[in-house]
C-alpha positions in Angstrom: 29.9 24.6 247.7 32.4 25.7 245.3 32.1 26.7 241.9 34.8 25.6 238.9 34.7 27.4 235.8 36.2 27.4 232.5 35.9 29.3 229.0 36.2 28.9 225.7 36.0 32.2 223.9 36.0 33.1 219.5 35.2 29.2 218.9 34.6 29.2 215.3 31.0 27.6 214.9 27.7 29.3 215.4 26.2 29.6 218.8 23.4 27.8 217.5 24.9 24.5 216.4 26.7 24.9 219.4 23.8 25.7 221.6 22.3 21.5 220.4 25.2 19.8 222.1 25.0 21.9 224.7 21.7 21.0 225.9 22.2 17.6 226.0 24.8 17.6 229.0 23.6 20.8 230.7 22.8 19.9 234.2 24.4 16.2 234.5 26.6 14.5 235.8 30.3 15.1 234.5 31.1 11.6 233.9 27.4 11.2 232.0 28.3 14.2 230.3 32.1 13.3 228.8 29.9 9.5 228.2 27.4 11.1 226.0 29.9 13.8 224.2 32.2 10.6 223.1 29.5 9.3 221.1 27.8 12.0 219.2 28.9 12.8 216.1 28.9 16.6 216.1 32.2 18.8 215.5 31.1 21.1 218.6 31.4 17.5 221.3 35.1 17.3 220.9 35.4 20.4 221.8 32.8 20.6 224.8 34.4 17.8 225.8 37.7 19.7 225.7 36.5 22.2 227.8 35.0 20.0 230.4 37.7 18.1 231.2 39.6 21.8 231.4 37.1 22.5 233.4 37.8 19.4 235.8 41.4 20.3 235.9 40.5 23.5 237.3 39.3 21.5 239.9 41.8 19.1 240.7 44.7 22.1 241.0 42.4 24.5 242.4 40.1 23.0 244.7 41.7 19.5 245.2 38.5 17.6 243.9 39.9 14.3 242.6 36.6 12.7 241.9 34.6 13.2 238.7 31.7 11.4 240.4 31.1 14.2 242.8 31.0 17.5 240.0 28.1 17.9 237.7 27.4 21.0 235.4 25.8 23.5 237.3 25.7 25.7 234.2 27.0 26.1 230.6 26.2 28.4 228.1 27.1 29.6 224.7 27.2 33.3 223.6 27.2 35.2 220.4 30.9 36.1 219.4 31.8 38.4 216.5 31.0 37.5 214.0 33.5 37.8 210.5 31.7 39.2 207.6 32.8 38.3 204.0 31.5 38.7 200.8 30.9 35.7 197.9 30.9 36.9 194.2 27.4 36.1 192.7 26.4 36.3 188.8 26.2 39.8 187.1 28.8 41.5 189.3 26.9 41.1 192.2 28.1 40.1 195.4 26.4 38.0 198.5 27.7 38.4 202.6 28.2 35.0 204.4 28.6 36.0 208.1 31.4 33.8 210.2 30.0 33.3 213.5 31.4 32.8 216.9 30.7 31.6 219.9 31.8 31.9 223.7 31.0 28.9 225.5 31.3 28.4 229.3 31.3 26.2 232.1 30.3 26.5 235.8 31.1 22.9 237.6 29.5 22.2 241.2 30.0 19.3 243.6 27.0 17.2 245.1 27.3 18.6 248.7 
């Protein structure tokens, strides 16, 4: 039973968009996953999808897995990065934050056996 990962770290979205395409592939199959990441419309699914197939590349050099069939997402998750804090000028010389998130995203990949 081997385990493939990958990482994306200081991706410039918040966790929590992040976190809703996330939990549509978590725990499927990796050719469902790159299936249902093609058509949703969300910034975040290019980039999963990025990192999955990353992910599967890891386990083609690595582990000599040539199938996608036989790897499914054992587990994927998306962290708080730092977050960049900026300031927006607001009437009467006031002024407003707006906080930048990030997020760390990975993926653990698992055969069938």
């Amino acid at each position: 039973m081997s385990e493939i990962t990958a990482k994306l770290n200081y991706y410039r979205m918040a966790p929590r968009k992040v976190r809703l395409i996330v939990d549509l592939v978590r725990g499927k199959n990796l050719q469902d996953s790159f299936a249902q990441l093609k058509f949703s419309p969300n910034k975040a699914s290019s980039v999963i999808a990025k990192l999955l197939k990353s992910a599967f590349s890891n386990a083609k050099n690595n582990f000599k897995i040539k199938d996608p069939e036989k790897l499914f997402i054992k587990k994927i998750t998306v962290d708080d990065g730092p977050t960049l804090k900026r300031y927006m000028p607001r009437a009467r010389g006031s002024v407003s934050p707006i906080r930048k998130r990030t997020s760390h995203i990975s993926v653990i990949l698992s055969n069938h056996e």
